[in-house]
N, C-alpha and C positions, 0 to 999 in steps of 0.2 A: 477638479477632483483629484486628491492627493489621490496617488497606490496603495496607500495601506487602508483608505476609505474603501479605496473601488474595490479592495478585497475583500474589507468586511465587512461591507455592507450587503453584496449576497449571500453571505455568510449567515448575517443577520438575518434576514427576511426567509432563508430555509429553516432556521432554527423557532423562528415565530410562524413558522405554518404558510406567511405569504406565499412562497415557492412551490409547488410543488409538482410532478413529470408528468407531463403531456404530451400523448402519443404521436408520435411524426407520423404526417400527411405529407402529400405530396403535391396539393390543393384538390378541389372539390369539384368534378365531373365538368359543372355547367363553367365554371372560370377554365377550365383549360379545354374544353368544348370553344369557347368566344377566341382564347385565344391560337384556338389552332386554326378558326377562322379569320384570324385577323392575318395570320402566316399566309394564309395561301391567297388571302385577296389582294395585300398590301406587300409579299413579297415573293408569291410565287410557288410557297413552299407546303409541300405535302407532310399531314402529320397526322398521329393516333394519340388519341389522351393520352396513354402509356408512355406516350413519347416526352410527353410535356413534364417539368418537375417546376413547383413553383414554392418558392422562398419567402422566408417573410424579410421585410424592409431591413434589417437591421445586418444580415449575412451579406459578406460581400464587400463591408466598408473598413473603412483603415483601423476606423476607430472605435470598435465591435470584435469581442472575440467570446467565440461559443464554445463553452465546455460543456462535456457531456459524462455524467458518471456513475458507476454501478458500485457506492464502495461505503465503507463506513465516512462521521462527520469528520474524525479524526484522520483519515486517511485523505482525506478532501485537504482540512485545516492543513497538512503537512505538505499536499500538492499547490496547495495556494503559496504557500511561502516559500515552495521553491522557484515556481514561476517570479512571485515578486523578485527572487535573488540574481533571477536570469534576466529580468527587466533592468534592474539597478545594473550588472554588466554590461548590456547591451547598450544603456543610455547615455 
């Protein structure tokens, strides 16, 4: 996928309604309930749900990056292309 795709294409899909803001969690009682049992059987270690923060698949890898934003489309549109400009630098 070219960068000027992978930028407007969510671009796209906020303007066509596909996108739209969903509340961070931190995961869901019983999944980090299992896995704070999984810590302390399989590694010894003591934990509180509170303690646990669980991610979804996609944070974390090279080739993933998450924006997050409170602004108008046009202040978006103009933070997208300055990332692309710093990408093209960078590359």
């Amino acid at each position: 996928m070219s960068l000027s795709l992978a930028v407007a294409s969510p671009i796209s899909a906020i303007e066509e309604g596909y996108i739209t803001y969903v509340l961070p969690t931190s995961g869901s009682l019983e999944l980090k309930a299992a896995i704070g049992d999984k810590l302390k059987r399989d590694n010894g270690l003591e934990s509180e749900p509170d303690q646990i923060l669980v991610t979804c698949g996609a944070f974390g890898s090279d080739s993933h990056m998450r924006l997050s934003y409170a602004c108008s489309m046009e202040e978006i549109t103009e933070g997208m292309d300055r990332i692309e400009k710093a990408i093209t630098v960078l590359s």
